[in-house]
C-alpha positions in Angstrom: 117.0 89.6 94.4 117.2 86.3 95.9 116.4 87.1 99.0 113.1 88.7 98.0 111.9 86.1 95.9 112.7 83.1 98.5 111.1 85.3 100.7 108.4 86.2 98.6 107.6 82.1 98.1 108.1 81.0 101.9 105.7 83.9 102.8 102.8 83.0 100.1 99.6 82.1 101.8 98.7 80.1 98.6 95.7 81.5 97.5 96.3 82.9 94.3 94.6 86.3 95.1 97.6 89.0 94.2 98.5 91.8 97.2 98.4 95.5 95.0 100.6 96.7 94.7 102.4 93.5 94.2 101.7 90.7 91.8 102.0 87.6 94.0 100.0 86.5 97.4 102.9 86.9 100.0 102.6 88.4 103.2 106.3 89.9 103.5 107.9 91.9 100.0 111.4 93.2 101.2 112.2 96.4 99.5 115.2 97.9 97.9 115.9 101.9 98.0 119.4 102.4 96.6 118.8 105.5 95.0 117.6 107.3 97.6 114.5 108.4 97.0 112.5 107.3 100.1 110.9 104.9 98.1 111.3 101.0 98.3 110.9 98.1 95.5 110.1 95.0 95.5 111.1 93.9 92.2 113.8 96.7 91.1 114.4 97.4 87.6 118.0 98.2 87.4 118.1 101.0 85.5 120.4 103.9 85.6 118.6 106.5 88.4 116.4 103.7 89.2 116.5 101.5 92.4 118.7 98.4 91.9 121.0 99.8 89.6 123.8 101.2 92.5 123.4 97.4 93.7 123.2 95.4 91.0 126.4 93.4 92.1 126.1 93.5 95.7 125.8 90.9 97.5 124.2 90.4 101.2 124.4 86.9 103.4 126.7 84.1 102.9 126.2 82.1 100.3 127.2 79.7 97.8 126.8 82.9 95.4 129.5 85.2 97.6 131.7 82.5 97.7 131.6 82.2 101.2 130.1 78.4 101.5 131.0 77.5 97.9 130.1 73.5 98.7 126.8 74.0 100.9 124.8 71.2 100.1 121.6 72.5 98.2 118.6 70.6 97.4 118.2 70.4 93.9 115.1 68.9 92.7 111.8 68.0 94.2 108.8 66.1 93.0 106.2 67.8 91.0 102.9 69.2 91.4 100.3 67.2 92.3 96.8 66.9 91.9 94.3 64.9 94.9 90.8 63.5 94.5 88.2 64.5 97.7 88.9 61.7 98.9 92.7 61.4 99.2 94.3 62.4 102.0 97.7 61.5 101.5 101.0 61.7 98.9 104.1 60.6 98.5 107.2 62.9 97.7 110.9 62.7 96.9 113.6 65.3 96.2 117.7 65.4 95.3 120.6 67.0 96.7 124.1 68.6 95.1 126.2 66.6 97.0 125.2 63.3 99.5 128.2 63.3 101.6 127.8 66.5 102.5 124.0 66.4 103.9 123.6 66.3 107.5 119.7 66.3 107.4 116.8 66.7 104.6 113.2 67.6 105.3 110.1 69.0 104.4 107.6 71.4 105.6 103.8 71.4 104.5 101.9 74.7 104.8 97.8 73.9 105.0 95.7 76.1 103.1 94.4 78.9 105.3 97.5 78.9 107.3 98.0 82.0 109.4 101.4 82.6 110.7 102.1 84.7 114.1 103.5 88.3 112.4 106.0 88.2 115.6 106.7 91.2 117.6 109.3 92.4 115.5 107.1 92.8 112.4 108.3 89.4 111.2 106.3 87.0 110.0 106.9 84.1 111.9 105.4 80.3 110.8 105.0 77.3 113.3 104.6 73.9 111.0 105.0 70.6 111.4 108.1 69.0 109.5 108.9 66.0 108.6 112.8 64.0 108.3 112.8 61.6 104.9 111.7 58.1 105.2 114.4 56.4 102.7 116.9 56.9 99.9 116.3 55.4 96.8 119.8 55.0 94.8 118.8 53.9 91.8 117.1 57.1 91.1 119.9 59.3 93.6 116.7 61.0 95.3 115.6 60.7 99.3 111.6 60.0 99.2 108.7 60.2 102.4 106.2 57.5 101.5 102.4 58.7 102.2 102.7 61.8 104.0 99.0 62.9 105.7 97.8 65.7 106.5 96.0 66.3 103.6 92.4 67.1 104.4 91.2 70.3 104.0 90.1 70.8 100.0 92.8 73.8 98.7 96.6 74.7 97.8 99.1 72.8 100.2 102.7 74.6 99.7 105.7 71.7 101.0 109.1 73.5 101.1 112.5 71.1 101.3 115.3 72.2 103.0 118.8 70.6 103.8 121.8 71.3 106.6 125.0 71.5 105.5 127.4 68.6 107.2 130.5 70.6 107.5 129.2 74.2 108.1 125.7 73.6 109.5 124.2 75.9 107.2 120.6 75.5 106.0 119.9 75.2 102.0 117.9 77.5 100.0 114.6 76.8 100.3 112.5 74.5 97.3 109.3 74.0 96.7 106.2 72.1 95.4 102.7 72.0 95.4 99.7 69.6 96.2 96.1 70.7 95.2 93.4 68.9 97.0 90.0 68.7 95.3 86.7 70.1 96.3 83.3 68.5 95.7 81.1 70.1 93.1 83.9 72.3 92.5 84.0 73.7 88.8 86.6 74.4 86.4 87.8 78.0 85.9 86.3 79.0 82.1 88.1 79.2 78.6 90.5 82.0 77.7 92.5 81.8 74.1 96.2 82.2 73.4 97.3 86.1 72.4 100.6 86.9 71.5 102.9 85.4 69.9 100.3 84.4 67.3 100.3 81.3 65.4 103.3 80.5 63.0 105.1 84.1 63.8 108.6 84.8 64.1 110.0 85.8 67.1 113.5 86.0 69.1 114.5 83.8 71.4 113.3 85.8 73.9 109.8 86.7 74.1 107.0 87.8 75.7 103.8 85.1 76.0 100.2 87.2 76.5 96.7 85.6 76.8 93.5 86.6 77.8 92.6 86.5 81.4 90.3 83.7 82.6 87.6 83.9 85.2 86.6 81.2 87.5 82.5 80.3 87.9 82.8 79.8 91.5 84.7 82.8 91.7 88.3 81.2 93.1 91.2 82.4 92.4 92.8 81.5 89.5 96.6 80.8 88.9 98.6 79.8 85.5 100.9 76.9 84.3 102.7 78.2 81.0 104.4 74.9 79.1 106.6 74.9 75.9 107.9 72.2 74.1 109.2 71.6 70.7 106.4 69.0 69.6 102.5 69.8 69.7 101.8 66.9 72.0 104.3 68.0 73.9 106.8 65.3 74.7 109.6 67.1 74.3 109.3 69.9 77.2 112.0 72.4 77.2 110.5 74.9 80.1 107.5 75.3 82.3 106.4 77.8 85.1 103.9 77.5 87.9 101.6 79.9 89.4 101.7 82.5 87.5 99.1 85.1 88.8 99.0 87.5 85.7 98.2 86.7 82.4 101.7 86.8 80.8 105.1 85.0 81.3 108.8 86.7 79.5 110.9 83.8 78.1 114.7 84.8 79.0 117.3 83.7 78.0 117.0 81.3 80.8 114.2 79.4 79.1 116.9 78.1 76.5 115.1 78.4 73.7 117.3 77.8 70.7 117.8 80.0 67.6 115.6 78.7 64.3 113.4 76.5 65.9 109.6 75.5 66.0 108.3 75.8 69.5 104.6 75.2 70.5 103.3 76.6 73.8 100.0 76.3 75.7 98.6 77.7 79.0 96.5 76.0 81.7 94.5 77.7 84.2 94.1 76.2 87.7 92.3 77.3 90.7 92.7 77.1 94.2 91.2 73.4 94.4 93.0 72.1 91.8 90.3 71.8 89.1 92.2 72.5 85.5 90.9 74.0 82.5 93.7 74.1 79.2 93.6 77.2 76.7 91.4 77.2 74.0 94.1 76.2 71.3 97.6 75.1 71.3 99.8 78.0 69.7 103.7 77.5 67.6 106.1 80.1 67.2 109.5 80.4 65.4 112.9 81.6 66.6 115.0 83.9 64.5 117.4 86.1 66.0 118.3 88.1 62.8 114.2 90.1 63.6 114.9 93.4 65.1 116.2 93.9 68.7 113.0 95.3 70.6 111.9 95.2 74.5 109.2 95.4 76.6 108.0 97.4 79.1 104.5 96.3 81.6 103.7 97.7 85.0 100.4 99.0 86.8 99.3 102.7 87.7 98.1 103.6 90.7 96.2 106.6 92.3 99.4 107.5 95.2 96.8 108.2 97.7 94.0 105.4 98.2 96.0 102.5 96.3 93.9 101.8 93.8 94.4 101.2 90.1 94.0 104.0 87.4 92.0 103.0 84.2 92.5 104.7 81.3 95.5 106.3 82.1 97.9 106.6 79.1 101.9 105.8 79.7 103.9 107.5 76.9 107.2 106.0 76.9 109.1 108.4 74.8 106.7 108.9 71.9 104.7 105.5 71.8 101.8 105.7 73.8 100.0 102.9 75.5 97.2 102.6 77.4 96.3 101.3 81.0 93.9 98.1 81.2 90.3 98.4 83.2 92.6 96.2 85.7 95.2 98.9 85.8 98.0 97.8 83.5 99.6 98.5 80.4 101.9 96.8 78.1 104.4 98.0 75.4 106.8 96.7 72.7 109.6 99.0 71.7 113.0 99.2 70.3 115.6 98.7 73.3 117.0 102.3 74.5 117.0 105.1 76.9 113.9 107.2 76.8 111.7 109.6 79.1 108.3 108.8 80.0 104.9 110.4 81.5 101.6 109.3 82.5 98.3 111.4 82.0 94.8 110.6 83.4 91.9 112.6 83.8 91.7 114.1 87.9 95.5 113.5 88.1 98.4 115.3 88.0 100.7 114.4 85.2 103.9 111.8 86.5 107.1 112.3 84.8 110.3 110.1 84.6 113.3 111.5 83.2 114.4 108.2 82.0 113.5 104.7 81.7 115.9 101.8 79.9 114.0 99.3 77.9 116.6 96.2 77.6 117.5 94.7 74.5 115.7 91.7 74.4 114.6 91.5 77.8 111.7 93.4 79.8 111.2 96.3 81.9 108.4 96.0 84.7 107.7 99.6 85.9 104.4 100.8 88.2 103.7 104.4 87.9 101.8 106.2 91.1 99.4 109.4 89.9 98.6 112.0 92.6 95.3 113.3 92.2 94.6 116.9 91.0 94.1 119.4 93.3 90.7 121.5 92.8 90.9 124.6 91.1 90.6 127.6 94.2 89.4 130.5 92.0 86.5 129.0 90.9 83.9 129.8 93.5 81.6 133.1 92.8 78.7 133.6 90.2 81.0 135.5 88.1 82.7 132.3 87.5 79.4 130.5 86.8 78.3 133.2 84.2 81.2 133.2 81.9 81.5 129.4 82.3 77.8 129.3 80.6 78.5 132.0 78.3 81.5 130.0 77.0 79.1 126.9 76.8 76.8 129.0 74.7 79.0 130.4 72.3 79.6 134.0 73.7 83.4 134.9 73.2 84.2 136.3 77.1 88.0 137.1 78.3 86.4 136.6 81.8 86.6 132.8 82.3 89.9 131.7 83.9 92.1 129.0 82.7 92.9 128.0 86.5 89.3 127.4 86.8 89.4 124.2 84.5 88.6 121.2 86.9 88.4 118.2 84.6 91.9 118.9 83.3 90.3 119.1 79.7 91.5 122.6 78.3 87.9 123.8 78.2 85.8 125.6 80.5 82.2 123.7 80.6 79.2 122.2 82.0 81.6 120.2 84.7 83.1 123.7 86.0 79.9 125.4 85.9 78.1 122.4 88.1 81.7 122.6 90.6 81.6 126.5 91.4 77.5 126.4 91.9 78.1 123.6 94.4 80.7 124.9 95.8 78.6 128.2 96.6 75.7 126.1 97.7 78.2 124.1 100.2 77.7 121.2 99.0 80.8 120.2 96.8 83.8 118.3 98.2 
């Protein structure tokens, strides 16, 4: 899982505009089919049948994780996000490493905005940027730091990635990375958009699921979130923050280490591609309590199988709670942790089925569901059909009108089957 999401950030092309089926802007997703079923994913669940599960304590590569390079020097720390005028063109930038003795060589890479890499010839993407060694080491603050790095001209999302080499091994660090926004002229804002869930003042775990409404842009850009908590409503006392978010929710784990009976307060800010900022509509508290029941969630998309794209109004039933899809395709649920089977209905579509899904205590399940459209009824194509489907319209009991010839998947045979089996016997249905 690593892997996928280092490869996931060094392969962003930084505009903010999600790839369906995936919920992020990279150009490679590495996929993971332990179970067998000829299907890859990106972002496995883990649970028992599903892919991820079989593998969920493998490990692939060397690494400090494996054991195998246990004191590879890692960089650790890198400045923050930053924020240029039109008229800057240059920043400065600083990051921190595990262990100094260890470091052969530290340096950063800055991807432009627009930036198309070479896909290779072995469908690998490959990426041909300029880098850049560190200018000095500052000991006071234990960091190495480039003074007024250029470069940056172009109005957009610049992505800089650090990366050290290992003095004994010669292995090359994880990746890190940090963002510069350069501004636009007459650029605009992206518009307001209020706080959902958790609501003011309520009582929650210490895990938790944050939800607010989406937010457009009036230039149309694409539009990214920051998600901030801290324990004090003018926030100066941050406990966690995440970047570039590009849906409208964010699941606190237990690696946001929230504490148990405590006031937290949390706010959202939406940024777009140039850099231009615009904080939600009201700053929002919660309260820990672990004694509230043990529930989880459960968000994903549905998608028509065939042409990709997202099924509205579809409903996931996920044992017996039902919830239904968004007009953007997805669908959100709160339930008590445990095993249970699921479907998904839609009108045109045949019904999907999952024997069983695992909603984690505490945590969250992301699962996409793929619907194969219905097949057209075959029987329904002479005037006999036609007549009893209008005398059943009319009122007139008739055993003649076939079940099989219901199109709309409705239980009824109507107007919609009628209009179907005349065009179909005028030639001009599908």
């Amino acid at each position: 899982m690593e892997g996928a999401e280092k490869t996931t950030m060094f392969t962003s092309t930084g505009t903010g505009e999600p790839n369906a089926p995936y919920s992020d802007d990279a150009r490679q997703h590495p996929l993971l089919d332990d179970n067998g079923d000829g299907k890859g994913e990106n972002s496995p669940s883990g649970s028992p049948g599903g892919d991820g599960y079989l593998s969920r304590r493998l490990y692939i590569g060397v690494g400090s994780v494996t054991g195998n390079a246990p004191g590879d020097v890692q960089v650790t720390d890198t400045s923050k996000t930053q924020f240029l005028e039109a008229d800057e063109g240059a920043a400065a930038f600083w990051a921190r490493v595990n262990d100094n003795t260890r470091m052969c060589s530290l340096w950063m890479i800055l991807r432009p905005p627009g930036y198309e890499p070479n896909p290779g010839g072995t469908e690998q993407i490959e990426m041909d940027l300029p880098w850049q060694a560190f200018d000095r080491y500052d000991q006071a603050g234990d960091r190495y730091e480039w003074n007024e790095v250029s470069g940056f001209d172009t109005p957009g999302t610049y992505q800089i990635f650090f990366f050290a080499r290992d003095n004994d091994t010669g292995n090359e660090s994880s990746l890190r990375q940090t963002v510069v926004y350069k501004a636009k002229a007459a650029n605009n804002p992206p518009g307001p958009f209020d706080l959902l869930f958790p609501s003011n003042g309520l009582e929650t775990r210490t895990t938790v699921l944050l939800l607010w409404s989406e937010c457009s842009d009036p230039d149309q850009d694409p539009v990214t979130y920051t998600v901030e908590i801290a324990e004090d409503p003018d926030f100066t006392v941050p406990v966690h923050r995440a970047e570039r978010l590009m849906q409208n929710h964010y699941f606190l784990d237990s690696g946001a280490g929230l504490k148990d009976l405590t006031t937290y307060y949390w706010r959202v800010t939406a940024v777009d591609c140039y850099g231009a900022r615009t904080v939600s509509s009201e700053i929002s508290s919660f309260e820990t309590n672990n004694t509230n029941p043990l529930v989880g969630w459960i968000l994903g998309r549905v998608y028509d199988v065939e042409g990709g794209k997202v099924v509205t109004d579809a409903v996931v039933s996920i044992g017996s709670y039902n919830f239904n899809t968004l007009p953007t395709g997805d669908y959100l649920g709160l339930l008590p942790a445990g095993t249970y089977s699921a479907t998904v209905t839609a009108g045109g579509y045949t019904k999907a089925s999952l024997p069983e899904v695992v909603i984690p205590e505490g945590g969250i399940l992301t699962k996409d569901f793929e619907l194969q459209p219905a097949a057209p009824p075959t029987n329904c194509g002479d005037l006999a059909e036609v007549v009893s489907a209008l005398q059943v319209m009319v009122g007139n009991n008739t055993s003649s009108a076939s079940a099989d010839g219901d199109i709309d998947g409705d239980g009824k045979i109507g107007l919609a089957e009628a209009i179907y089996t005349m065009q179909k016997l005028a030639g001009s249905g599908d």
